[in-house]
C-alpha positions in Angstrom: 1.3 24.6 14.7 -0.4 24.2 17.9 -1.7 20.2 18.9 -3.7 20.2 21.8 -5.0 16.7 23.2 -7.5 16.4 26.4 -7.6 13.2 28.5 -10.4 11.8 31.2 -7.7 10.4 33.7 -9.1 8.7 37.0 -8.0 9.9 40.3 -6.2 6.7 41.1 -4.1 7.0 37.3 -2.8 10.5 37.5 0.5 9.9 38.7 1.0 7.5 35.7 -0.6 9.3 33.4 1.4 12.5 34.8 4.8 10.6 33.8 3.9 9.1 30.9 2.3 12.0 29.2 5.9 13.8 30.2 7.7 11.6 28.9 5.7 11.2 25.7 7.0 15.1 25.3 10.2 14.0 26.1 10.0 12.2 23.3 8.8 14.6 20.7 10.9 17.3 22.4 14.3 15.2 20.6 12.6 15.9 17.0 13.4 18.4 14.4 10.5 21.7 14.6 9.9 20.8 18.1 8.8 24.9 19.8 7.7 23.7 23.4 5.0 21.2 25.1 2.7 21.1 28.3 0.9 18.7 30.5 -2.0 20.1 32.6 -4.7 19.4 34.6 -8.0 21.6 35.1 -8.3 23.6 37.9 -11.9 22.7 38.2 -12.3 19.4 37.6 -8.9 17.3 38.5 -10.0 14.1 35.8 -9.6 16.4 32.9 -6.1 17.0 31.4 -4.5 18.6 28.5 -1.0 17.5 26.6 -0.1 20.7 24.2 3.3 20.8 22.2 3.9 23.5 19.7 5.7 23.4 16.3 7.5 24.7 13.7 4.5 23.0 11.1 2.6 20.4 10.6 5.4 18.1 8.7 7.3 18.1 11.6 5.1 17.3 13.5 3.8 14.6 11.7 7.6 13.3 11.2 7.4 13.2 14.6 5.0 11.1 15.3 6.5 8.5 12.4 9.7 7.9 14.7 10.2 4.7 16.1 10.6 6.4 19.6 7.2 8.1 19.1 5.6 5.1 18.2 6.7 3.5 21.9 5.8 6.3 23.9 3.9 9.2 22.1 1.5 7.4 19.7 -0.1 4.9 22.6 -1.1 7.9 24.7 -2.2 9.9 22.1 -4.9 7.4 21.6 -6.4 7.8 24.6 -7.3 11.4 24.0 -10.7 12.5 24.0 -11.9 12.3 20.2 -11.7 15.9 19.0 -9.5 17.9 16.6 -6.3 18.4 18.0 -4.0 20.3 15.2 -4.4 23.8 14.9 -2.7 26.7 12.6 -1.4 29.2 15.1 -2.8 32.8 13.7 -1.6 34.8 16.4 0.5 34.9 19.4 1.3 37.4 22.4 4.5 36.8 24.4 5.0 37.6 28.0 8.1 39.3 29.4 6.9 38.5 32.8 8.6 35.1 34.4 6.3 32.2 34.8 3.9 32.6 36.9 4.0 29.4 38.0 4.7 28.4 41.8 7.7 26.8 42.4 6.2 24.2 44.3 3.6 23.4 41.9 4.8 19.8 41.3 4.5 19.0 45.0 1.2 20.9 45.3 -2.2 20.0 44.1 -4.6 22.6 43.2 -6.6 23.7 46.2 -4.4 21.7 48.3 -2.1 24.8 49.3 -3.6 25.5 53.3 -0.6 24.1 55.4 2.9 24.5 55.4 3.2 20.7 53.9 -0.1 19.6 52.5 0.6 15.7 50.4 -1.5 15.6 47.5 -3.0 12.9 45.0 0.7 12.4 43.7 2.5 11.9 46.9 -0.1 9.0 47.9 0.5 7.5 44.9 3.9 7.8 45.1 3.8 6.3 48.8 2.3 3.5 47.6 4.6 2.3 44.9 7.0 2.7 47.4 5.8 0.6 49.5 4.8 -1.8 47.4 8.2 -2.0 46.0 9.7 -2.8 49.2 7.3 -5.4 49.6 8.1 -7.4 46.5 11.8 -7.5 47.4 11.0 -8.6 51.2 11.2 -5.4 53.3 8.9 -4.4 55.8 
């Protein structure tokens, strides 16, 4: 089983929304029937995201979401998804015997973003900021 949930995230929330929607797999990931999840954002418009996770079937999944642990950091997300069907049966499938294709600096990169040997992107701001905010509240300059 294949659950597939979009998201219209601000600009100013992705680095949140980034670490809770991660950790909201996190969560599932621990559960019996648990195959493998994603978090992603559009290439083409940077406010649209995707959390997938695949399954074994649609009880475990739904076991899943029943855990206490879900409830605290899967289930509140999951409610912010754009209001669409998200469960579907998986009728076929192609694997790849290529490794990912994904660059290895893709967390550190945003999409387009990739012209100069060290380019910060929407997350490193954000992360800047909390950082410096932080050191505010305890007194630091």
């Amino acid at each position: 089983m294949l659950v597939v949930t979009r998201y219209r995230v601000p600009p100013a929330d992705a680095v949140s929304f980034r670490d809770r929607a991660r950790r909201a797999l996190e969560v599932l990931a621990a559960k019996p029937g648990w195959r493998g999840g994603h978090v992603g954002r559009a290439a083409d418009d940077p406010e649209l995201w995707v959390v997938s996770s695949e399954w074994e079937n649609v009880g475990s999944y739904r076991r899943a979401l029943s855990s206490y642990e879900a409830k605290l950091e899967a289930v509140p997300l999951l409610s912010l998804a754009v209001d669409e069907p998200t469960a579907f049966e998986i009728v076929a499938t192609v694997e790849s015997a290529a490794p990912s294709a994904r660059a290895s600096d893709a967390d550190e990169v945003g999409l387009g973003h990739a012209a100069a040997p060290v380019v910060p992107t929407d997350f490193d701001a954000a992360s800047a900021e909390k950082r410096t905010s932080a050191g505010s509240d305890r007194g630091e300059p």
